[in-house]
N, C-alpha and C positions, 0 to 999 in steps of 0.2 A: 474570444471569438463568439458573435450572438450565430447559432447554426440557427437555420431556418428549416423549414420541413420537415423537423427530423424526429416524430413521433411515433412513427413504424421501424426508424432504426434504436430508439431507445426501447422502444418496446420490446424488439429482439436480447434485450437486458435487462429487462425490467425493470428500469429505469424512468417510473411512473411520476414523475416528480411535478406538479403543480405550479406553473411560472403566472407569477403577478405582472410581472413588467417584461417589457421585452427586452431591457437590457437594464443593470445593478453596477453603481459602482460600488465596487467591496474591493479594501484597499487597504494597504501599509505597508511602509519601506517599497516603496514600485510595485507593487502588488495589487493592483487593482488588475480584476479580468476584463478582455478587451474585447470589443468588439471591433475585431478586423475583418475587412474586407472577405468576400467567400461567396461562393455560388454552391448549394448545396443541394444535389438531385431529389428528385423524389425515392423515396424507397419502397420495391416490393418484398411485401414478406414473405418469405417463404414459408409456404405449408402452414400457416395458420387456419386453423378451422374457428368459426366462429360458434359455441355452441350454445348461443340465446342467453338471457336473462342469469345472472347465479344469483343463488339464492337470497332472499332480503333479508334471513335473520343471522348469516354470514358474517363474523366477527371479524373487525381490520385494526392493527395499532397502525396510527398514523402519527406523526411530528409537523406540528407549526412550525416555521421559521420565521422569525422575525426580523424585523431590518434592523439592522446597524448604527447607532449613535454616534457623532462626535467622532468621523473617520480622523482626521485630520490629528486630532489631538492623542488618538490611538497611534498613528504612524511614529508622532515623536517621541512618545511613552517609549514603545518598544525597540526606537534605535537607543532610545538610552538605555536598558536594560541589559544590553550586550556591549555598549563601550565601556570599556577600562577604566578609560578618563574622566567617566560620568557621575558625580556623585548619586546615581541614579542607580548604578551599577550592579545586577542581582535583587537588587529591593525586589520583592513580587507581588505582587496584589493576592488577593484571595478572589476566591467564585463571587461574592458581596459583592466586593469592592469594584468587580469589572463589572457586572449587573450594573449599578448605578451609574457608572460611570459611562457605560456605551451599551445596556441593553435598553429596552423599551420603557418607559415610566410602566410607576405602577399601577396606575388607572386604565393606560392604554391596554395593559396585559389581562386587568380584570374585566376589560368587553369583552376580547375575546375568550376569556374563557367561559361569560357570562352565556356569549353568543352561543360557543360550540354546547355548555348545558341546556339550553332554549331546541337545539335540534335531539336533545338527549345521551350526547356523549358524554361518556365517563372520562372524566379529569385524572391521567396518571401521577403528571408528576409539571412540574413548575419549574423549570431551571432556575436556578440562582443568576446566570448570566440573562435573563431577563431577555432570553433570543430563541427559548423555545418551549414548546409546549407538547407534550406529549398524550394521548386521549385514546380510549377506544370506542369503538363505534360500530353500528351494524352497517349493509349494504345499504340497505334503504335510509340510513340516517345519513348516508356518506351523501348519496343520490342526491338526495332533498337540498343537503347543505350547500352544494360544489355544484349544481344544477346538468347531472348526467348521471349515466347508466352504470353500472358493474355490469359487466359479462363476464362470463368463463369461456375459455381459450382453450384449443390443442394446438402444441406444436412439438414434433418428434416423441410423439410416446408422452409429454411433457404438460399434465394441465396445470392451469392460473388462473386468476381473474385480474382484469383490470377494466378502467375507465373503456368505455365505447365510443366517448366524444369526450373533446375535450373539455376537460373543470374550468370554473369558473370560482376564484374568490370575490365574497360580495364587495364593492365598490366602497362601502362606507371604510372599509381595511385596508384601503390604499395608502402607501406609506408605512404601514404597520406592518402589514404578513408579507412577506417575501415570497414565501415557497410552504409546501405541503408536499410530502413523501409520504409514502403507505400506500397508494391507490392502488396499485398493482401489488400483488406477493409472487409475484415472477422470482427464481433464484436470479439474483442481478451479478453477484460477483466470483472474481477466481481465484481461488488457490495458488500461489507460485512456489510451488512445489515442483518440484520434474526430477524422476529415477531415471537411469539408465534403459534405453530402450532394449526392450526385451521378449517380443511378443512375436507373432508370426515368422517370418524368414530370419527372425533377427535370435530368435532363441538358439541361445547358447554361443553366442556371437563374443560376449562379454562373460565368465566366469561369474552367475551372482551367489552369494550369501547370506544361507541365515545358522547364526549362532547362538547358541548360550548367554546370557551375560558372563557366565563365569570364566568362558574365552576371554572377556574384554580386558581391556588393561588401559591405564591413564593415558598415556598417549602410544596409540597403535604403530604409527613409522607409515601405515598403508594407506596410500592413495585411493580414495574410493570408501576407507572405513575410519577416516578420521574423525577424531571424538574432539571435544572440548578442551583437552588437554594437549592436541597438536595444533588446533589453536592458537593456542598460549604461547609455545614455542616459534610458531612461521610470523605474529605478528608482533613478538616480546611483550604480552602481556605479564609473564613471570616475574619482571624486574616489579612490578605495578603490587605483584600480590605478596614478593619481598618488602615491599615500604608497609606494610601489616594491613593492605584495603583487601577485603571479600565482598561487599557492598553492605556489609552490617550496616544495622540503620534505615537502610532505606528499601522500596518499598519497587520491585519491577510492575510495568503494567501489560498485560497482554490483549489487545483488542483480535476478538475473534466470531467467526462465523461457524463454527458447529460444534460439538461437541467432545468429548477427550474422558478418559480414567487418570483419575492422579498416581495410580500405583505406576504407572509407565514411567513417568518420569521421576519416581524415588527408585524406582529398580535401576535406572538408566545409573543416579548419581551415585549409588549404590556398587554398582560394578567400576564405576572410576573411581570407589573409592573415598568419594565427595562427603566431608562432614556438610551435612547441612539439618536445619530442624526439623524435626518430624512431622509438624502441624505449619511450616512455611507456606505452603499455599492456598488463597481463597478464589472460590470462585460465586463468578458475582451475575446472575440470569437476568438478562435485561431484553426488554419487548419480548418474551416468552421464550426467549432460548433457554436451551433446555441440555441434560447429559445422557448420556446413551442410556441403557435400561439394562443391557445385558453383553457388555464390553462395546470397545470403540469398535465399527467396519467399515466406514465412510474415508473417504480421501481426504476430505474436511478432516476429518479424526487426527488423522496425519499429521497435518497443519498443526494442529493446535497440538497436537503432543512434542513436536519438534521443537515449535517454541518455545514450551516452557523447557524442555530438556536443555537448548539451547541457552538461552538466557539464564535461566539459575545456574547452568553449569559455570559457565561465566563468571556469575555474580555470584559463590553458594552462602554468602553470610548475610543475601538480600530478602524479605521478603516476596509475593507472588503474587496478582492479585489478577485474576483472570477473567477479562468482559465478556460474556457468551450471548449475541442475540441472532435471530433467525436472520438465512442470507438472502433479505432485503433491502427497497433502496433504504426507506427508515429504521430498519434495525442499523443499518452500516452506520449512517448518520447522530443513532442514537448509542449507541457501543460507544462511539468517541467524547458523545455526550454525558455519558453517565462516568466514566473514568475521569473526564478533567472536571467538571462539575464536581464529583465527590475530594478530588483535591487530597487525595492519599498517596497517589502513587507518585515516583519521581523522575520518570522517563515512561515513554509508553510507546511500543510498536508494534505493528501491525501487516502480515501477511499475505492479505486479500487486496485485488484494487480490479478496477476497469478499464479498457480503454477510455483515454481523455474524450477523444471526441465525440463520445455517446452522449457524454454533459451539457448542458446548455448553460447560460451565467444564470438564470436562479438554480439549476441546480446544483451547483457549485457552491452557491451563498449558505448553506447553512454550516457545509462542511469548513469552508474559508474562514467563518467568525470563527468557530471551534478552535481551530488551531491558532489563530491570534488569539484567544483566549490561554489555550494552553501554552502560548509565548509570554504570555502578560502575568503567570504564573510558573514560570520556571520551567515548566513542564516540557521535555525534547521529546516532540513526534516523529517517529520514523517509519516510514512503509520501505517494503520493496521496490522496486522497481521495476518489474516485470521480467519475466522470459523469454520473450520474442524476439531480444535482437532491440534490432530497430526499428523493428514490425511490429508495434503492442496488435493492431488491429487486425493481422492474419493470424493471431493465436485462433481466434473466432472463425474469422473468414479469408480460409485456407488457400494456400496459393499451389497450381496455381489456376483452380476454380475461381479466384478471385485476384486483381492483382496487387502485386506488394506496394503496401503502404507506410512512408515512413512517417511512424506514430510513436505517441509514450503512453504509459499507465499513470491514474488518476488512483488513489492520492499522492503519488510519488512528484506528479509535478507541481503541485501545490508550494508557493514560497516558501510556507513556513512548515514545513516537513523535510525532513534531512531522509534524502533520496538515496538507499541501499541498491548498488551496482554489483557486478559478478565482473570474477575475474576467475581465470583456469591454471592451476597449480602445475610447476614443473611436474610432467609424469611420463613414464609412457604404460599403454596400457594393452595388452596381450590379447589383441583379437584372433577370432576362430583362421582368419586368411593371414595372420602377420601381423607384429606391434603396429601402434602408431606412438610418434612422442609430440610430448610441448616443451620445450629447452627452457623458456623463460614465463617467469608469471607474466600473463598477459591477457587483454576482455575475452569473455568467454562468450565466445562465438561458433557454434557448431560445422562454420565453414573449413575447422582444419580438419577435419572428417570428409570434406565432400570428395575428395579422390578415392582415396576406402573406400567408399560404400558403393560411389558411382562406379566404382571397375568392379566389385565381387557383387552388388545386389541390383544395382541399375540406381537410373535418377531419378525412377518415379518414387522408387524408398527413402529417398535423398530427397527430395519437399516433402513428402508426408510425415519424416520421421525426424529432420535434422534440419531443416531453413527453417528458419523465424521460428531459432533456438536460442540462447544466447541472454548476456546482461542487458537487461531494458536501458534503452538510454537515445538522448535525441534533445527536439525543441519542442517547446509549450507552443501551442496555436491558442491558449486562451490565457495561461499568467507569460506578462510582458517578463523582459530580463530584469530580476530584483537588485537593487541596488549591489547585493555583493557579492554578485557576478561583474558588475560591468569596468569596463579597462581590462577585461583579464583575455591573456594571450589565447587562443584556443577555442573560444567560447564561438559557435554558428549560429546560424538565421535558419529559420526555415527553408528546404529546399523549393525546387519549382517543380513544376509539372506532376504533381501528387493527386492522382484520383482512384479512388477504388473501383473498380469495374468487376462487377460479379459477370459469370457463364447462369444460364437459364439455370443450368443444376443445381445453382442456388438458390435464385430467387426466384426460380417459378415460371419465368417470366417467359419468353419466347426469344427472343435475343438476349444478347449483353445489355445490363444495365452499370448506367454512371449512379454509385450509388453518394458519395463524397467527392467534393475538389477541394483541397486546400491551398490555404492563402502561400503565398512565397513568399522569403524577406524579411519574412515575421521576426524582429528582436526579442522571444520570448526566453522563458525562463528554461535552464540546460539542464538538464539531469543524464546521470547520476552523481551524487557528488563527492563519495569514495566508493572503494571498491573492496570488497574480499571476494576469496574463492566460492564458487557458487557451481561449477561443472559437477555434475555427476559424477564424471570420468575421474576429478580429481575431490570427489567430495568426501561425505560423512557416513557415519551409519545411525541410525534412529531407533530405539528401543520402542515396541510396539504389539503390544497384541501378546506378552511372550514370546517376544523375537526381536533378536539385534539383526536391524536390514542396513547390507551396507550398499553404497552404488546411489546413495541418494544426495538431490543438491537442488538447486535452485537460489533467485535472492530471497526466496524467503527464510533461507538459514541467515542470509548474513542483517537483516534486521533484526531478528532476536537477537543476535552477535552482538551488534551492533547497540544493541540494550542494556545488555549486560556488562558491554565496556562503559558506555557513560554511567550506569547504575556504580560500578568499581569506581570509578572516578570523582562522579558526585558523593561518594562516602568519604575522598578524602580531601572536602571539602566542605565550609560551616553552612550550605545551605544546598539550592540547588544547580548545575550547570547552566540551565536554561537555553534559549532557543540554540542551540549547536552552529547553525548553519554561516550566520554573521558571524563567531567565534572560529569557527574553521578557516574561512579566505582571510578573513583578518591576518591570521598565522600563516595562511600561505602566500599571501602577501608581501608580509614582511620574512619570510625564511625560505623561502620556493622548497627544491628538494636538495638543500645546503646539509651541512653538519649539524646533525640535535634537532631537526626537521620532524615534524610529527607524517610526514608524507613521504612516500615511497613512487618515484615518477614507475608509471608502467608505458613501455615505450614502443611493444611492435606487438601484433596483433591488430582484430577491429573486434565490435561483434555484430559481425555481417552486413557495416555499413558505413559507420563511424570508424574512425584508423584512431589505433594509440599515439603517443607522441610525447617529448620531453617537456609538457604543458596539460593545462586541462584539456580534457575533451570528450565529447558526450558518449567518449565509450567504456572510462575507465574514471571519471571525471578529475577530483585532483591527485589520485592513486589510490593506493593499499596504505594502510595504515602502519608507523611506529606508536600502538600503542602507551610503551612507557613515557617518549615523547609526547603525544598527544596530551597525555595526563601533567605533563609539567605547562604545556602552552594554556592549557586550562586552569592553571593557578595551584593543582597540586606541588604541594612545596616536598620535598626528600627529607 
């Protein structure tokens, strides 16, 4: 979907990204972004102060994106790379090999870098994939080149700078540059993280915990503090680490936006008891990211302590190799660039995303090659899938100041990113007025909570604290349905009648503003496309700071999960799994939720929009995982 207008709402994300064309085809296996139909309001910012000129000798890292070679020929590379039948099968290229093959010549790439030296930009780094470039640059160099302003900004307590008008790439680079990220250093992304609410009216509502590690034990039994090791158990990973895989060999990647201590997660694997190597993980600072100074305090921190905790736990005979760049739109874009680029690691997931519809299709184009790249070399990218439900877009813009929009997170909806969903573990769990229970695994949706809270705290505690909660999942309004999705029972269109309507209290404004319409109809691409437990209620505990905290969940546990099974798996196997996602429906395809079935159907529940059911669907997508099964439909032999 080409959005129009929507400069002030990307800006509310900082999502500064520089469009050459008004619309890109970038494409493979049905994966080209669409430009569907759409009426897209003007948006008022809220509470932004303009505060004149920022400074000219103001240092910005920004990333080139370059266009795409040879779609067409990429498309059928990478169906063969994942059939069976394909003599083609697994073979993977290298970072080289996909550079010549579909990035930009080598003459084309030395104008540009020629050009951005002639403005005075320093040259960081040259991608191999010959699709981007990375440089830093002052305010005034940016100015000159892109033909507009830096300003610095207030909004909520919050300064930044970015563009004051819109960029401009020079004309002679038509065809060549795609897109430009970095104009803004607005924080752009989120965390999908979520603890147990526990704050105001709500304190002490839920029993929380902090413990010792020396409490901890391999696998807890407790809903709420479950470690790695129950895990193993609820998905039978254990048969998997029986056949003698730890993920020895190979190499986890972790794409992240802020910073973490390693000692967190050797104490974590430490208290389960976890052999692993003492010097297993690197971390790798890319666009300036950076490590705390004097321990993790950040909710980012968080993030990135989970992950690795999670993921090695998983995998502990794997290496760790950890991306850290600042959360912007070009660190986010270059974090996935510097991991598959360097071509070390053998799975790679990622915690952070956006709502989709803040994107436009160039800026979608640099992240989109990326990840056909990391298909064209083996490499399975995984993000979360968001928290919201169904609603990626009230995480932001709260309902019901704003009204409910059915949206997904970016990069989860990306074709070639294997889409991590939530699902809520049998529990029940003992609140201050009376249990509540969940009988069956099913999406994890905050709506089986909205009686509780709406009879003991009221409803307005109930949208502030618990709608557009839940496993992200829904339809792409800009990647069409990818080929292997289609025919499949379950799978929807986008709905109708979808517009975001903000109250003045948001945007400032004096009425209600139409701030998005979306299209109806849409056959776009469905996520999520399995599921694990991701509820607080029924989640983990996270080793942090000197403290095992339990009550915590989100999808962004089950992508690191979800890392560290294919890291287990591609160890017992001679090379790498590669792209996941065609290998997954492939096998559900042919085995639905039959006997030896790597898929576990989750059948009632929603989360808060979506309904489960004996099929996919975008709330739980093709289930919960059998593990030990998954590893045999993946070629691990017993």
């Amino acid at each position: 979907m080409q959005h129009k207008n929507l400069n002030e709402l990307r800006a509310q994300f900082g999502l500064s990204i520089l469009a050459m064309a008004a619309a890109l085809a970038i494409g493979a296996v049905s994966s080209t972004v669409m430009a569907a139909p759409s009426a897209v309001k003007s948006f008022v910012q809220p509470a932004v102060t303009d505060l004149g000129v920022a400074p000219s000798d103001a240092m910005k890292t920004i990333t080139i994106g370059l266009a795409l070679r040879n779609a067409a020929a990429l498309d059928t590379l990478l169906g063969t790379l994942t059939d069976p039948s394909s003599a083609n099968f697994r073979h993977f290229l290298t970072p080289a090999q996909f550079g010549a093959q579909f990035g930009q010549p080598a003459d084309s790439v030395a104008q540009v870098v020629a050009y951005l030296k002639s403005y005075g930009f320093k040259i960081i780094s040259v991608k191999a994939n010959n699709l981007m470039i990375t440089a830093t640059a002052t305010n005034a160099q940016i100015a000159a080149t892109f033909f507009t302003t830096i300003h610095s900004y207030s909004q909520a307590g919050i300064q930044y700078e970015a563009p004051a008008t819109a960029a401009v790439i020079p004309s002679q680079f038509a065809g060549v540059v795609s897109a430009v990220s970095g104009l803004s250093n607005k924080s752009a992304l989120l965390s999908h993280r979520v603890a147990v609410p526990n704050t105001g009216p709500l304190v002490g509502d839920v029993a929380m915990t902090t413990v010792r590690p020396s409490a901890a034990a391999p696998a807890t039994g407790v809903s709420g503090s479950y470690t790695v090791a129950d895990l193993a158990a609820k998905y039978n990973i254990n048969p998997v680490y029986a056949r003698g895989l730890t993920g020895a060999g190979k190499t986890i990647g972790i794409a992240t936006l802020a910073g973490y201590t390693q000692s967190d997660a050797y104490a974590y694997w430490a208290a389960l008891g976890l052999a692993v190597f003492p010097n297993r993980i690197v971390d790798v600072l890319v666009d300036g990211g950076a490590l705390p100074k004097d321990g993790p305090t950040s909710d980012g921190a968080v993030e990135t302590t989970l992950d690795v905790e999670q993921s090695g736990g998983v995998a502990p005979g794997a290496n760790i190799r950890v991306y850290i760049a600042p959360n912007t739109d070009s660190g986010f874009v270059d974090v996935f660039a510097q991991a598959i680029d360097e071509n070390i690691v053998d799975v790679l997931s990622v915690s952070w995303g956006s709502p989709e519809i803040v994107y436009d299709v160039a800026s979608l184009t640099p992240f989109h090659n990326v990840f056909m790249q990391a298909a064209a070399q083996g490499i399975p990218v995984i993000a979360a899938s968001g928290d919201a439900g169904a609603y990626d877009i009230n995480r932001s813009y709260t309902y019901p100041g704003c009204s409910a929009l059915l949206s997904v997170d970016f990069p989860a909806s990306d074709p070639f990113v294997l889409a991590a969903g939530g699902t809520t573990l049998p529990n029940t769990v003992q609140h201050k007025h009376g249990p509540v229970s969940v009988l069956t695994e099913r999406p994890w949706g905050w709506d089986y909570l909205k009686n509780y809270i709406v009879t003991y705290y009221g409803q307005n505690l109930y949208y502030s604290s618990y709608f557009a909660v839940g496993g992200g999942g829904g339809v792409s309004v800009d990647f069409p349905l990818p080929s292997y999705q289609t025919g499949l029972a379950g799978v929807a269109k986008s709905a109708s009648a979808q517009s975001l309507l903000c109250s003045p209290a948001i945007t400032g404004a004096t009425t209600y503003q139409d701030l998005v319409d979306l299209p109806s109809g849409v056959a776009g691409r469905n996520l999520p496309d399995v599921a694990l437990n991701a509820d607080p209620y029924s989640g983990y505990s996270v080793y942090f700071n000197g403290q095992l905290y339990s009550g915590e969940g989100g999808t962004s546990f089950v992508s690191p999960q979800l890392n560290g099974i294919l890291t287990l798996i591609s160890s017992g196997l001679p090379g790498r799994v590669g792209n996941p996602a065609p290998q997954l429906y492939s096998a559900f395809k042919a085995q639905g939720y039959g006997t030896g079935s790597p898929f576990k159907a989750i059948t009632t529940g929603d989360n808060q929009y979506y309904k489960a059911g004996p099929n996919f669907n975008p709330a739980s997508g093709l289930g919960s995982l059998d593990v030990d099964a998954l590893a045999t439909a993946l070629g691990v032999r017993h």
